[in-house]
C-alpha positions in Angstrom: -65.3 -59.2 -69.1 -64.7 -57.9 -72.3 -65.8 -61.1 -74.7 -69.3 -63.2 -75.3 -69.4 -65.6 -72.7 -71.4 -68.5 -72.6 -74.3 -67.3 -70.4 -73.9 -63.7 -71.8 -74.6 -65.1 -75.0 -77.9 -66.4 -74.1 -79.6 -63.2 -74.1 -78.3 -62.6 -77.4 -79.5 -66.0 -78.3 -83.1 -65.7 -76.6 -83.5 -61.8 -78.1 -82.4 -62.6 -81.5 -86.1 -62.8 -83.2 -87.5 -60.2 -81.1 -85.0 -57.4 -82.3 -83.0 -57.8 -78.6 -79.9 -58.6 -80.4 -76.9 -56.7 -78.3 -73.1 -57.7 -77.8 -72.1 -59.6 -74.6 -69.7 -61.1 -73.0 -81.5 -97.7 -72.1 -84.6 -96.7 -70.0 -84.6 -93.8 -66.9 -81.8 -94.2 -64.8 -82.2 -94.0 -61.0 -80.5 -90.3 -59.8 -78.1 -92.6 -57.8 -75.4 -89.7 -57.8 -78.0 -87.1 -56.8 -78.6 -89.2 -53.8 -74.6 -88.0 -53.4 -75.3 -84.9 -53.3 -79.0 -85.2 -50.8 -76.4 -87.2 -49.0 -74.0 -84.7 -48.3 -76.7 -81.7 -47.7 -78.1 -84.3 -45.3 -74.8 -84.6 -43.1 -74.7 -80.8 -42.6 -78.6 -81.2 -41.6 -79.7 -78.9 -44.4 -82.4 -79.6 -47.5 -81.5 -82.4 -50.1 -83.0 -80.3 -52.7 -79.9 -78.9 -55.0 -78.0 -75.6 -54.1 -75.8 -75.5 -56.4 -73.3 -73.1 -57.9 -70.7 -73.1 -60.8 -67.3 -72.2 -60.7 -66.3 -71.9 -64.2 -62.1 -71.8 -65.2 -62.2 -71.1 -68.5 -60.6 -67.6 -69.2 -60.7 -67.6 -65.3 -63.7 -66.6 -65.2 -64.3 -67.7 -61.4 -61.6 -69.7 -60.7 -58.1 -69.8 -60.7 -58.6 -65.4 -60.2 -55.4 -65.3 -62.7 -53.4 -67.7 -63.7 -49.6 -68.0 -62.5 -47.3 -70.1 -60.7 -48.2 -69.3 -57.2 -50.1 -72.4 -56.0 -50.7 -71.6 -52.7 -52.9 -68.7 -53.9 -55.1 -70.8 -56.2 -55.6 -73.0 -53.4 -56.4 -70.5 -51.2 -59.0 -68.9 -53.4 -60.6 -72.1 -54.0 -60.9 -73.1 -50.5 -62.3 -69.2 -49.8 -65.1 -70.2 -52.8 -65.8 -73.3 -51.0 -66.5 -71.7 -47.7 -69.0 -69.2 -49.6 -70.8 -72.4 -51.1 -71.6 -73.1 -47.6 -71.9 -69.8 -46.1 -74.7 -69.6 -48.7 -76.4 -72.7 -47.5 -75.0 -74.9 -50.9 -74.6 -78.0 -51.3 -73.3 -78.8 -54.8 -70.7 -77.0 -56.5 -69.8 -77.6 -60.5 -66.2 -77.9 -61.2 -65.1 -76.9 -64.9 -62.2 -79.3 -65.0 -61.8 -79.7 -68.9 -62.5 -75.8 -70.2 -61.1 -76.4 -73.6 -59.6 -80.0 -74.3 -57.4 -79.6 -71.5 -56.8 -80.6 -67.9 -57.3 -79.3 -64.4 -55.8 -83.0 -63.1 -53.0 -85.0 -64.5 -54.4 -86.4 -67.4 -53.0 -88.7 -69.7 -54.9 -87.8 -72.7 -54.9 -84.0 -72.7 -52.2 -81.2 -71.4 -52.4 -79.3 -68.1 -54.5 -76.1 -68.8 -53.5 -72.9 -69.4 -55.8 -71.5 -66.9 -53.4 -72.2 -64.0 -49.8 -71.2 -64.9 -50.8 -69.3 -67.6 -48.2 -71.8 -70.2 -51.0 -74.7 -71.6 -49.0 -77.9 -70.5 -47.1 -77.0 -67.5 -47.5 -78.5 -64.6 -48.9 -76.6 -61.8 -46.9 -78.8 -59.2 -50.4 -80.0 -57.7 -53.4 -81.6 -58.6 -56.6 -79.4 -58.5 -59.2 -81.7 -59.3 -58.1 -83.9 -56.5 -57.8 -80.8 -53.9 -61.2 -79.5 -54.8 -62.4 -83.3 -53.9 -61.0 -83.4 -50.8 -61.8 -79.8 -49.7 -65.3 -80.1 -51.1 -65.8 -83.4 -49.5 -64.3 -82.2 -45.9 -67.2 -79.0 -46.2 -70.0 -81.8 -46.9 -70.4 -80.4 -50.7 -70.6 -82.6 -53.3 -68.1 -82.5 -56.4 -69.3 -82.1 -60.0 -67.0 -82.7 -62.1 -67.7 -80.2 -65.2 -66.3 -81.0 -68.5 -67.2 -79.0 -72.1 -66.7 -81.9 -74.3 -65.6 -80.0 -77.9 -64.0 -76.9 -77.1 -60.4 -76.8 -78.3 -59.2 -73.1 -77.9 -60.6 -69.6 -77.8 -59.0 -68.9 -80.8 -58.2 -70.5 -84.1 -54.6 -71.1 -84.4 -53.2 -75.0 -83.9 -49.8 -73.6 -83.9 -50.6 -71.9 -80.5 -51.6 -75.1 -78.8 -48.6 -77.1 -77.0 -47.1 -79.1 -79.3 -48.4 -82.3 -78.1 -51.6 -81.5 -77.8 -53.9 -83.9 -79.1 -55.8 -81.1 -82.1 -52.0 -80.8 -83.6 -51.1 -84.8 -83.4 -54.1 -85.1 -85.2 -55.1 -82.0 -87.3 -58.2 -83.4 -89.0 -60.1 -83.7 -85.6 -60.4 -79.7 -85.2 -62.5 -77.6 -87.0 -62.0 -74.2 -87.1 -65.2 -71.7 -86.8 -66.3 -68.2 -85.4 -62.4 -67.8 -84.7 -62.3 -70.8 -82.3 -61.1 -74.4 -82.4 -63.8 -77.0 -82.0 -63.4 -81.0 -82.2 -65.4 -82.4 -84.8 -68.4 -84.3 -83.7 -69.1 -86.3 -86.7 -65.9 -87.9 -86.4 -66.3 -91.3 -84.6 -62.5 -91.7 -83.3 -63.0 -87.9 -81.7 -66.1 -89.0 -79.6 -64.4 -92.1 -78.1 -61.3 -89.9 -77.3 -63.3 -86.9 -76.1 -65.2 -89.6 -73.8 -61.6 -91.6 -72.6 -60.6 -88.1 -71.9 -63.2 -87.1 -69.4 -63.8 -91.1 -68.0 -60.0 -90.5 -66.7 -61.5 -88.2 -63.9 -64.7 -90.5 -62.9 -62.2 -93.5 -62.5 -59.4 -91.9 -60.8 -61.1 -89.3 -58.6 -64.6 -89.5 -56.1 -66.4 -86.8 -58.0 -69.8 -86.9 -57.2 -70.8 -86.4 -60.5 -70.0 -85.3 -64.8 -71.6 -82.4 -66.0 -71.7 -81.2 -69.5 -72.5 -77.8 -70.5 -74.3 -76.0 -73.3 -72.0 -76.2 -76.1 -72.0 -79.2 -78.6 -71.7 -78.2 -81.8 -70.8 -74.6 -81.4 -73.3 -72.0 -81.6 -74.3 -70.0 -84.6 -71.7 -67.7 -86.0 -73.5 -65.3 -89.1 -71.8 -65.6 -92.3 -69.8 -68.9 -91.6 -70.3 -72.7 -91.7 -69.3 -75.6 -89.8 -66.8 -77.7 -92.4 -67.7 -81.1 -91.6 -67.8 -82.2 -95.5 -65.7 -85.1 -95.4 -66.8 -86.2 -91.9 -70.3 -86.4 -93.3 -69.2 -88.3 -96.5 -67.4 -90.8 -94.4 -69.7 -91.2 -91.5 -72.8 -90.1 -92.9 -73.6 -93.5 -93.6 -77.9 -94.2 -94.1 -78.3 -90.1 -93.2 -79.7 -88.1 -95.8 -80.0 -85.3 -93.3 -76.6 -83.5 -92.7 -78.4 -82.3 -89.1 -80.3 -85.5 -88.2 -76.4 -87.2 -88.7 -75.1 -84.2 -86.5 -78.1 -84.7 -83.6 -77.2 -88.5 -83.7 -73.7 -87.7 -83.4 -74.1 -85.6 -80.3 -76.5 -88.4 -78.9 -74.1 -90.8 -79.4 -71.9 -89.2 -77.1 -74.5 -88.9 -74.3 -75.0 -92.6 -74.7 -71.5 -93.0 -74.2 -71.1 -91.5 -71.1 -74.3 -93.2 -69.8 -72.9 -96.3 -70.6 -69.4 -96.0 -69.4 -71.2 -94.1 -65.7 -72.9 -97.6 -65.8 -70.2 -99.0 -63.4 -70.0 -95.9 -61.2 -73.6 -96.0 -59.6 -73.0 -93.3 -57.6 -71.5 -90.7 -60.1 -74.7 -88.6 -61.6 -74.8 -87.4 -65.2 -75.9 -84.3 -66.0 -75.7 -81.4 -68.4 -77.1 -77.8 -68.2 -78.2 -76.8 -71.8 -79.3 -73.3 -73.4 -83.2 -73.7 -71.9 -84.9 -73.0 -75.4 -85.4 -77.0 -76.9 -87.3 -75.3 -80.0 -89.4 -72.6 -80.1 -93.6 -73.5 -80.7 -93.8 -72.0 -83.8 -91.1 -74.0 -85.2 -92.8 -77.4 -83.3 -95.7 -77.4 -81.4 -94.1 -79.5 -78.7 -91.6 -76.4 -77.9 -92.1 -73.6 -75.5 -93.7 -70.2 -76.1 -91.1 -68.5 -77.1 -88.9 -66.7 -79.8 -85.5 -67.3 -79.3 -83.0 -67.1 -81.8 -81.3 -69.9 -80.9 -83.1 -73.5 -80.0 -81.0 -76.3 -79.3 -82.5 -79.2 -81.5 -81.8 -76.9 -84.7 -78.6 -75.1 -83.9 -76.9 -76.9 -81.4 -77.9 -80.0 -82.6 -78.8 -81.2 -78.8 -82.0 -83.0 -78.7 -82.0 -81.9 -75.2 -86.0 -83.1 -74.9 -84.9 -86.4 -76.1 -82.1 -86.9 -73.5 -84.5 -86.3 -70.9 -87.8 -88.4 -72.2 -85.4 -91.0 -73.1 -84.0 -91.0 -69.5 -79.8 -90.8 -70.5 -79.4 -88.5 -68.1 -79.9 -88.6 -64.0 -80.4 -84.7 -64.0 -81.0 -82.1 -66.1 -80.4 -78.2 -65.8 -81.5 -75.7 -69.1 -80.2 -72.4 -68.5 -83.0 -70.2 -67.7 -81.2 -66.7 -67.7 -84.1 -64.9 -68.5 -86.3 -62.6 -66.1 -89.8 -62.9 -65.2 -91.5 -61.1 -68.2 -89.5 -61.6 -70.7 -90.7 -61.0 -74.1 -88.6 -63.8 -75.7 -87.9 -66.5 -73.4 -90.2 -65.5 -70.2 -88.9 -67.8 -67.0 -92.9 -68.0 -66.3 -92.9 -70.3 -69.8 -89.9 -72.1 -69.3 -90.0 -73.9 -66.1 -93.3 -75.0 -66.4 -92.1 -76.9 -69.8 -89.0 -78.1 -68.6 -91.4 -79.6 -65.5 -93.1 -81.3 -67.9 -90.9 -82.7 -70.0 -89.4 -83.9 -67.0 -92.2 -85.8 -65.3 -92.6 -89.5 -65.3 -88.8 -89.6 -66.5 -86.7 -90.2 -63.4 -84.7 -87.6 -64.3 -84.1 -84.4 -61.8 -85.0 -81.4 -63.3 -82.9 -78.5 -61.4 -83.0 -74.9 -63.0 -80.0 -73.2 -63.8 -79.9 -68.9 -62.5 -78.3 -66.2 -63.8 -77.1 -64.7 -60.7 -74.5 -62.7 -63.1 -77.2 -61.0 -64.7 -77.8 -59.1 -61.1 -77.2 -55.5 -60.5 -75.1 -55.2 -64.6 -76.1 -51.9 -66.2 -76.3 -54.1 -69.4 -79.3 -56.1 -67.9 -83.1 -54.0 -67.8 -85.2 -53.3 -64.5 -86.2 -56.7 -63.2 -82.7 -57.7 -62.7 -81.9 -54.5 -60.5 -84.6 -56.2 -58.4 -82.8 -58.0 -55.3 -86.2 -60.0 -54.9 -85.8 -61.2 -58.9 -83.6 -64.6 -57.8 -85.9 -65.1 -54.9 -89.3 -64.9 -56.8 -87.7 -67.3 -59.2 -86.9 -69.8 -56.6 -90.3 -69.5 -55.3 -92.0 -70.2 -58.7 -89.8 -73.3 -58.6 -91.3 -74.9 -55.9 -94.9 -74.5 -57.4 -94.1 -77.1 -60.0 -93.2 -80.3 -58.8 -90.5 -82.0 -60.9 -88.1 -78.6 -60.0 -85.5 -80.1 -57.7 -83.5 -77.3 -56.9 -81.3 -74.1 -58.5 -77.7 -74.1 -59.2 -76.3 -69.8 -59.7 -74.4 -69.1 -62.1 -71.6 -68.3 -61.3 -69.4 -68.4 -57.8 -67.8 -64.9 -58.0 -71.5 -63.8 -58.2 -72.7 -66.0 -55.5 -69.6 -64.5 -53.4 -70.1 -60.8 -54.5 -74.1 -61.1 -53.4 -74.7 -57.8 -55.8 -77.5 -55.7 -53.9 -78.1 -58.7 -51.8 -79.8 -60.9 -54.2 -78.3 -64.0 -53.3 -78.7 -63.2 -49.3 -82.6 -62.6 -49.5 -82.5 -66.4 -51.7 -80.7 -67.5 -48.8 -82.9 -65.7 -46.2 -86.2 -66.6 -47.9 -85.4 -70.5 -49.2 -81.9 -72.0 -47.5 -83.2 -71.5 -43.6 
């Protein structure tokens, strides 16, 4: 695709230590809104265990294919990536609704985004989060709803965002880092907005469920810093640690959620973070690995916490790393997400990088078709694993080499 992508970037991330650096794209809640989604497996007579698959919009990655004026055709190729959800035996598919502090719905607090028309702010002429409800809904899928919470823009200039959006009303919320707009964490009035912003969709549409991604503060760019001076001087407060105030900043936002979903018992709350919590040689609780990125330090997403802690109804770390793998082996990660997991309440699904399949870029195991498979079968060894969701649908459609149909063949019959 040309650019580091979110999921491309974790083998960066996860090979960073090891020399693998390359360029690339209260108490436990009861999973009331992953009973949503058993329940709509259950009406097509098919596992309750999660299928899932993401459709991700930003830079139209999956979904809209372009973006333009012709609505017909984005409807059409979102009902044609509904139909392979359940050609492929799915059940669940992730939404990204709010790519970069925008809209996929008519939103009152943020402008329509510039993933459909291609012009940030104008109106498509229809309502896709409220089509993809109704066409998921009408295939028996459930509907995550998939938000990134602090992504402004894909680049650094406020003078290309519309002119009302919320980053140029209110220029101090926006930081500007790695050549990219992020909202600013530590800034009290941005979390409440950030969370009115995404509560619009749970009150106004029947998702099935929010999901959060990876990216909280914004990953590690060499050479630059994250100016949140005056934030911390105003908000800091008791903190004597810049990234304890940070980590409690991003919790405060998963709190906020969890208690706004309080009155929707049937929406589930979940993110899918970068898999590596902290590495064991930096904490003895962390996994076995060595990858250059861990959430808890960089991120500043106490990812183990959310889980112990029970904020979340599911959780689903990113494991886009191959049987094997020096850095961050898929043999050492599942097992510690399963135990961090157990006793919680929480649903501990895996997230798969079924983009990784068949790309030059990738080495041997992934020109494997059997690679997906034998994951999905190490799953089920460990008990707290709940299911997979691929990432992402274009892959899931494309079935390079036939990875996806031998999952199917060997798990979804």
């Amino acid at each position: 695709m040309g650019r580091i992508t979110r999921r491309a970037f974790a083998a960066v991330a996860a090979g960073a230590l090891t020399g693998a650096l390359s360029t690339a794209s209260g108490g436990p809640a009861a999973a009331t809104g992953t009973e949503t989604t058993a329940g709509a497996a259950t009406r097509r007579g098919r596992s309750t265990s999660m299928r899932g698959m993401w459709v991700a919009t930003v830079e139209n990655i999956d979904w809209p294919k372009a973006p333009g004026r012709d609505a017909a055709a984005h409807r059409r190729e979102l009902r044609d990536l509904l139909d392979t959800a359940v050609r492929r035996r799915l059940n669940t598919v992730f939404l990204q609704v709010r790519p970069a502090a925008d809209a996929l719905w008519p939103s009152p607090h943020e402008p329509w985004s510039v993933y459909l028309t291609g012009t940030q702010g104008e109106d498509p002429g229809w309502d896709p989060l409220g089509y993809a409800v109704e066409e998921a809904h009408a295939r028996g899928l459930a509907l995550h709803a998939w938000f990134n919470p602090y992504r402004v823009a894909n680049h650094a200039d406020r003078e290309r965002l519309v002119g009302t959006h919320p980053a140029r009303r209110n220029p101090t919320w926006a930081v500007p880092y790695g050549g990219k707009l992020y909202y600013n964490p530590g800034l009290p009035e941005v979390r409440e907005f950030v969370l009115d912003a995404m509560y619009h969709a749970v009150e106004n549409y029947a998702v099935d469920g929010v999901h959060w991604d990876d990216y909280f503060y914004p990953y590690p760019v060499a050479g630059q810093r994250f100016d949140d001076d005056d934030a911390f001087r105003d908000h800091g407060g008791d903190f004597t640690s810049r990234a304890d105030w940070r980590r409690d900043n991003v919790d405060q936002l998963v709190l906020g959620m969890r208690k706004r979903l309080r009155d929707h018992k049937k929406v589930a709350f979940g993110i899918s973070p970068f898999a590596v919590w902290r590495n064991h040689s930096t904490d003895p609780a962390g996994s076995r690995t060595s990858a250059g990125v861990q959430t808890y330090d960089d991120l500043y997403a106490d990812t183990r916490k959310w889980v112990r802690e029970g904020w979340l109804d599911y959780v689903v770390p990113q494991v886009y790393w191959h049987m094997g793998f020096r850095a961050a082996d898929y043999r050492e990660l599942v097992p510690w997400w399963n135990e961090v997991a157990k006793g919680t309440g929480v649903r501990l699904y895996i997230g798969e990088a079924a983009y990784k399949v068949a790309d030059p870029a990738q080495p041997d195991a992934w020109h494997d078709p059997a690679e997906l498979s034998r994951h999905l079968t190490f799953c089920r060894e460990h008990r707290q694993v709940r299911g997979n969701v691929f990432f992402s649908a274009k892959h899931v459609a494309a079935d390079p080499i036939g990875a996806i149909t031998q999952v199917v063949r060997d798990h979804y019959r």
